[in-house]
Each structure stands twice: as structure tokens, then as C-alpha cells.
Residue frames relative to the residue before (quaternion, step in Angstrom):
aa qw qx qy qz dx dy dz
X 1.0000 0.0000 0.0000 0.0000 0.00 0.00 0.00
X 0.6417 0.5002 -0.4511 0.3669 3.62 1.08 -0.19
X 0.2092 0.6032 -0.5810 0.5048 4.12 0.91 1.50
X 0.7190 0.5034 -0.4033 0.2588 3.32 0.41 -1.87
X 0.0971 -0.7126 0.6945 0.0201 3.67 -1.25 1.02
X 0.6731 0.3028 -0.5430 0.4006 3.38 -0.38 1.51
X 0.7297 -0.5122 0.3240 0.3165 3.27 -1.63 1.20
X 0.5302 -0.5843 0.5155 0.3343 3.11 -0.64 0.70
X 0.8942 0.2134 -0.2581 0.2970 3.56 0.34 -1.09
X 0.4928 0.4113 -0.5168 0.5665 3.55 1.19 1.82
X 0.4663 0.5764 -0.6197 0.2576 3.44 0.38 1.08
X 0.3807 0.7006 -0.3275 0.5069 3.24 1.50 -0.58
X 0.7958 0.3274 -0.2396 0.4496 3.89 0.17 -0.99
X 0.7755 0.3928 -0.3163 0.3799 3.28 1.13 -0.52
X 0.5427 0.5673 -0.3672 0.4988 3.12 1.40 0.05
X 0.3816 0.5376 -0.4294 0.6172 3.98 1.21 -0.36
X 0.9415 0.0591 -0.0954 0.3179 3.12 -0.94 -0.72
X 0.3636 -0.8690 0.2945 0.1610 3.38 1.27 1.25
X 0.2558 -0.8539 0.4530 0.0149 3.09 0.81 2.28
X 0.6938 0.6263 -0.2449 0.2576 3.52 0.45 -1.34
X 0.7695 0.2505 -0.1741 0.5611 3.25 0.59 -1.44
X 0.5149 0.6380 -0.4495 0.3546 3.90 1.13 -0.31
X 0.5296 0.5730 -0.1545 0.6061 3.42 1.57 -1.27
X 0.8132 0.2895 -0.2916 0.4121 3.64 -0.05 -0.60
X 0.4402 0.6519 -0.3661 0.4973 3.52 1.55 -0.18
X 0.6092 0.5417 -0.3193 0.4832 3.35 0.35 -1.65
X 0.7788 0.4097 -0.2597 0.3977 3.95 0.12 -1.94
X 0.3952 -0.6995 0.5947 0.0291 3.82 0.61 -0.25
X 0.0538 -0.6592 0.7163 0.2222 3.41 -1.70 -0.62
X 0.1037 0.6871 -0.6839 0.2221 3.04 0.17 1.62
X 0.1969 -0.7648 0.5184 0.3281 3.83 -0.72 0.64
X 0.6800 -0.5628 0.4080 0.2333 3.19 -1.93 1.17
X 0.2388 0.6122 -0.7512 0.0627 4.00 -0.48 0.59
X 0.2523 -0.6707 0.6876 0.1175 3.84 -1.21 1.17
X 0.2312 0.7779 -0.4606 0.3594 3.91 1.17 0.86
X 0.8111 0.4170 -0.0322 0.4088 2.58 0.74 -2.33
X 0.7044 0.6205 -0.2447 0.2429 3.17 1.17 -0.77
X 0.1040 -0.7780 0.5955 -0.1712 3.58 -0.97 1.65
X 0.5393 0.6112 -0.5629 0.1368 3.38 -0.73 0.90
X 0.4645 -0.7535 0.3608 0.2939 3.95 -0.90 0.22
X 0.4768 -0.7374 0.3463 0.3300 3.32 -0.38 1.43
X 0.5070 0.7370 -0.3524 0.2750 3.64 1.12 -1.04
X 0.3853 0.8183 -0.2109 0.3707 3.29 1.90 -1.23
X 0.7850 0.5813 -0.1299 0.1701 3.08 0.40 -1.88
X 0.3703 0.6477 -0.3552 0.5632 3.31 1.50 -1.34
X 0.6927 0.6340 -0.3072 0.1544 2.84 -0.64 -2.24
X 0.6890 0.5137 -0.2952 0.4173 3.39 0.29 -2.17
X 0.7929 0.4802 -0.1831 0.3274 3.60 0.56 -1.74
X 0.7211 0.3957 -0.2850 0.4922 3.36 1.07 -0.51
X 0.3442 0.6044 -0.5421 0.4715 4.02 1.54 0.50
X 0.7175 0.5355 -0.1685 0.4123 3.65 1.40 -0.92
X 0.4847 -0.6641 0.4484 0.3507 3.39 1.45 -0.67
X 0.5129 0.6103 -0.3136 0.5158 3.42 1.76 0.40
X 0.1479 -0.7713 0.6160 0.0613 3.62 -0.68 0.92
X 0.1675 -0.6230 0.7529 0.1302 3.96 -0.73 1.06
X 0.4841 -0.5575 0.6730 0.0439 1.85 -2.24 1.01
X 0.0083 0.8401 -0.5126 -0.1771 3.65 -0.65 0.60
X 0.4239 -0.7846 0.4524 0.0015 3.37 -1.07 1.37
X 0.1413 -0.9056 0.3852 0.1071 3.33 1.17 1.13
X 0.8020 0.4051 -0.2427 0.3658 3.57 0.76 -0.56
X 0.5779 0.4233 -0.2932 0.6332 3.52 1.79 0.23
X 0.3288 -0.7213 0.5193 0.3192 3.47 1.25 -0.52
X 0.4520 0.7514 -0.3642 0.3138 4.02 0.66 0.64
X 0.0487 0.7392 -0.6062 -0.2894 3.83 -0.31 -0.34
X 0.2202 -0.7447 0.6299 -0.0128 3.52 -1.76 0.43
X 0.1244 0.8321 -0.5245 -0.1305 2.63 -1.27 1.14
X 0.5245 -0.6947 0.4163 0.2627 3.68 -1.15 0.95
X 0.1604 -0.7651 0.6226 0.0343 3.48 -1.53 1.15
X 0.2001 0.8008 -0.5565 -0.0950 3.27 -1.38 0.12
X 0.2997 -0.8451 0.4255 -0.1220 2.89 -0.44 2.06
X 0.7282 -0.1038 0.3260 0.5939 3.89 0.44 0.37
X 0.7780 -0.1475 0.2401 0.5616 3.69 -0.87 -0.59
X 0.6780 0.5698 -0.3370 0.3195 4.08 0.83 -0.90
X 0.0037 -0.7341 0.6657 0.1335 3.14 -0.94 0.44
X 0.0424 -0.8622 0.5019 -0.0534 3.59 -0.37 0.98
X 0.0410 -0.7344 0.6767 0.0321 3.88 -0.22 1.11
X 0.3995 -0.6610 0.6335 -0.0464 3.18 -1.67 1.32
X 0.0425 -0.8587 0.5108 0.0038 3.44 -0.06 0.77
X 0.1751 -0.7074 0.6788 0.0902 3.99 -0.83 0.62
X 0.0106 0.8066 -0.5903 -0.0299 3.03 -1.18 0.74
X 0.0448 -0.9783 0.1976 -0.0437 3.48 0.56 1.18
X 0.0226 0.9289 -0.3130 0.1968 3.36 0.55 1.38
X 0.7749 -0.3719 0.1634 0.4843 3.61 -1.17 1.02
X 0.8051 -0.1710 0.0387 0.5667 3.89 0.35 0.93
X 0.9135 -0.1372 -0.2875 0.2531 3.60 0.51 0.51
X 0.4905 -0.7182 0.3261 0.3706 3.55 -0.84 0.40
X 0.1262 -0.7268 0.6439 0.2030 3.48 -1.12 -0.35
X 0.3340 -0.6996 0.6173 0.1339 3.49 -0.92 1.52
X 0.0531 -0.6999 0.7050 0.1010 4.06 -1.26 0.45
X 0.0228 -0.7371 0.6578 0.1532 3.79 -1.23 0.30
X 0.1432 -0.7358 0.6595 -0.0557 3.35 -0.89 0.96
X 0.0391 0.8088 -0.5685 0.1455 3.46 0.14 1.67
X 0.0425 -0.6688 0.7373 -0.0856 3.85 -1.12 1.01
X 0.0365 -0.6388 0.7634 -0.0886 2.94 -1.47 0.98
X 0.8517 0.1486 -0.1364 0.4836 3.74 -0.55 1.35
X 0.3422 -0.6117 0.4205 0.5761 3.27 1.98 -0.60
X 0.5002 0.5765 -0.4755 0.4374 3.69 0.53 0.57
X 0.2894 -0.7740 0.5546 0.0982 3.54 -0.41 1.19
X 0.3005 -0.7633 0.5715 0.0215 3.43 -0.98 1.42
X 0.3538 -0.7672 0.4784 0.2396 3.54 -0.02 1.32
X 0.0782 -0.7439 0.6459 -0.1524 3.39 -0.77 1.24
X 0.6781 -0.3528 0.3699 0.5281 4.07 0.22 0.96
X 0.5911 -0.4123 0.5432 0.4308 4.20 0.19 -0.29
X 0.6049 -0.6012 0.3458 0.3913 3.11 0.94 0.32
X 0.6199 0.4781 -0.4977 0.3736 4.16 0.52 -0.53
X 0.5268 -0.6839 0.3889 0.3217 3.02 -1.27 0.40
X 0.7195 0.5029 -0.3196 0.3568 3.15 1.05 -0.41
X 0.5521 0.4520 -0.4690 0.5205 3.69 1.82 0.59
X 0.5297 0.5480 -0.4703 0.4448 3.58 1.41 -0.09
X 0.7007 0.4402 -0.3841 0.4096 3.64 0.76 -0.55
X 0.5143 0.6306 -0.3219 0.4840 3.62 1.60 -0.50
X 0.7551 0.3857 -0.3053 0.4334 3.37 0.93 -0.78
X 0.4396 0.7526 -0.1972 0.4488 3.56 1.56 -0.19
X 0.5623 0.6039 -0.1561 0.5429 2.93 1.12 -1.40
X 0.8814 0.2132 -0.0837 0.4131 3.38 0.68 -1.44
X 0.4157 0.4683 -0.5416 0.5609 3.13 1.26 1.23
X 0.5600 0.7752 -0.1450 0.2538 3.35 1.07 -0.75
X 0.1264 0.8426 -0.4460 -0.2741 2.53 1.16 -2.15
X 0.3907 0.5804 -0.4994 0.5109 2.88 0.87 1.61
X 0.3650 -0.8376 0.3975 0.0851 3.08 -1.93 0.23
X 0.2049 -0.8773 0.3453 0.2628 3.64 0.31 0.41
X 0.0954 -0.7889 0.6054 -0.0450 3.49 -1.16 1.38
X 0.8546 0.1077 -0.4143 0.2941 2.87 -1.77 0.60
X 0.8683 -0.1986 -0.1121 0.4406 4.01 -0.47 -0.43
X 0.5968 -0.6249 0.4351 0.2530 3.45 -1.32 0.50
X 0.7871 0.2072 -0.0785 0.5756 3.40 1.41 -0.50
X 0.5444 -0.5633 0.4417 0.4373 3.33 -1.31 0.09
X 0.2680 -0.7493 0.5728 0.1968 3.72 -0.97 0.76
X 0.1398 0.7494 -0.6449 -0.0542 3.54 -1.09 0.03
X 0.0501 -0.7833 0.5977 0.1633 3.85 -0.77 0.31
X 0.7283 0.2512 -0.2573 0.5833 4.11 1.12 0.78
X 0.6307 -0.6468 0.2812 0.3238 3.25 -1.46 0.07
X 0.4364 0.6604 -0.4374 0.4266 3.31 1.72 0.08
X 0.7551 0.3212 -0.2317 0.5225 3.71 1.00 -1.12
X 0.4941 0.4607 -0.5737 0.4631 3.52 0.77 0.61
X 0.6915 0.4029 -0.3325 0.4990 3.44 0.03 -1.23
X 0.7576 0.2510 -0.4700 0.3771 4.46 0.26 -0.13
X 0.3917 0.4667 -0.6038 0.5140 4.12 1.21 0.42
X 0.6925 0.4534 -0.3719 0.4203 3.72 -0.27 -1.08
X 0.7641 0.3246 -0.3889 0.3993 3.51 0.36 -0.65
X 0.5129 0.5208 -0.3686 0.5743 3.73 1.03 -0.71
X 0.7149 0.2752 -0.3610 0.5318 3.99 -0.35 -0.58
X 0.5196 0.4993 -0.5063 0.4736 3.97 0.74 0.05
X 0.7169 0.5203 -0.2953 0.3579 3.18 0.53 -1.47
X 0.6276 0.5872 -0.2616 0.4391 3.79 1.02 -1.33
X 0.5173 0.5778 -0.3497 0.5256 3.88 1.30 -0.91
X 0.6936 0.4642 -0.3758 0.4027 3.03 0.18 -2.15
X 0.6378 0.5232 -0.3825 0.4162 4.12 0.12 -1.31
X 0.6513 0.5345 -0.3900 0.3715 3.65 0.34 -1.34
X 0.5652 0.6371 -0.2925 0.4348 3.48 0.50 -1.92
X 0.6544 0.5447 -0.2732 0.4476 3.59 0.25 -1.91
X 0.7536 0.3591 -0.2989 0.4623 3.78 0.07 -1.55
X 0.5664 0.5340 -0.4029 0.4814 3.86 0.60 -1.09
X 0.6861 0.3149 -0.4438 0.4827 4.20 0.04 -0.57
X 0.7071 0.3958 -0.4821 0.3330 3.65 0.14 -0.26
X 0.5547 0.5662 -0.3830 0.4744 3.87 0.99 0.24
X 0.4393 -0.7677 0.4664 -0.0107 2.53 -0.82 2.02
């Protein structure tokens, strides 16, 4: 266990709101062709503000973000949205002390799971989509997985 890269005190939340297999659901094994892919970024806002969530857009990294504050947490969500798929990052501080959390992608937080787990992670690494119907239901699922996180983070004292 001395690999494992995430604070001890957020395995607990991610195991509540059963990050891993919720995350490996979402990624599928759909295979990646960036051919097929069609959808309109303009969209994207949109989805988050049906929620009451304004993104940030980060024009020179090319990223949107959103900011939390949970109790002592401050927790920035990052999207990273690309020719068919996205990658979610969390970047959680509490005190201004950064709580190692896989580097933040989810798919090295679920790697790092795994190896508390003793488990293993197959097929994709990200969420695919190749329209705007399966963008907007990853974005809403990886909303939904935040929204849960956020939820477990307020009950830490």
C-alpha cells in the first residue's frame, strides 16, 4: 500500500459514493474513432447552468472549472473536453494543503483505488462520446459523481 496516492482521509468518500465502479461505468469500452465524433462545444455551458453551475472557461489550457467550498475544502473540478472524450481532474485543499488524490484524474484516482481494492481497471480510461446526446449524459453523470463527492466532503469534520 505504500504506491497508494490518495489521502487517506478521502477514501472513505470515495468509497460512499462508490467512485470506482461509478467511473468505470461512465468509461465503458466503447472504441475511440475521433472520425465519428460530432458535437457543439457551445452546448457545454448550457448543461451546467440547467444545474445552477457556471464554468469557468480557461482559454489558454483549453479546460472548464468548477469552484467548491465545502467546510475547510476548497475543491476545483476541472473538464477537459476533447474530440470524443473528456477527462474529469479534482484538485482538493483544505487549509491550502493539497490532499493527494491520484493527480487528481479520475482515472488514476480509480487506479489508485483499485490498489486499495485489489482490483483492476479495464477497458477505457475516459469517458467516450461521439454526439451531443452522449456528451451532455458523461457530463451529467461526472456532474452527478462531483455532486456525491461534495455531499461526502460536508460530512467531514
Amino acid at each position: 500500500m505504500d504506491n497508494i496516492m490518495i489521502h487517506p482521509i478521502l477514501i472513505e468518500p470515495l468509497r460512499n459514493i462508490n467512485f470506482s465502479d461509478r467511473y468505470k461505468k461512465l468509461c465503458g469500452n466503447k472504441k475511440y474513432d475521433p472520425d465519428l465524433v460530432r458535437f457543439d462545444s457551445y452546448l457545454i455551458p448550457l448543461h451546467f447552468k440547467e444545474r445552477g453551475y457556471e464554468l469557468k472557461y480557461n482559454k489558454g489550457e483549453k479546460f472548464y472549472r468548477i469552484n467548491n467550498k465545502i467546510n475547510e475544502f476548497d475543491i476545483t473540478f476541472n473538464l477537459l473536453i476533447r474530440d470524443g472524450f473528456i477527462q474529469f481532474v479534482w484538485d482538493v485543499l483544505k487549509e491550502k494543503e493539497r490532499f493527494d488524490l491520484g493527480y487528481g484524474m479520475w482515472e488514476s484516482i480509480v487506479r489508485n483505488m483499485d490498489l486499495i481494492n485489489s482490483d483492476k481497471f479495464e477497458g477505457n480510461k475516459k469517458p467516450l462520446f461521439i454526439n451531443n446526446d452522449e456528451l451532455k449524459h458523461v457530463l451529467m453523470e461526472g456532474f452527478n459523481i462531483h455532486e456525491d463527492f461534495l455531499k461526502q466532503l460536508a460530512l467531514i469534520k
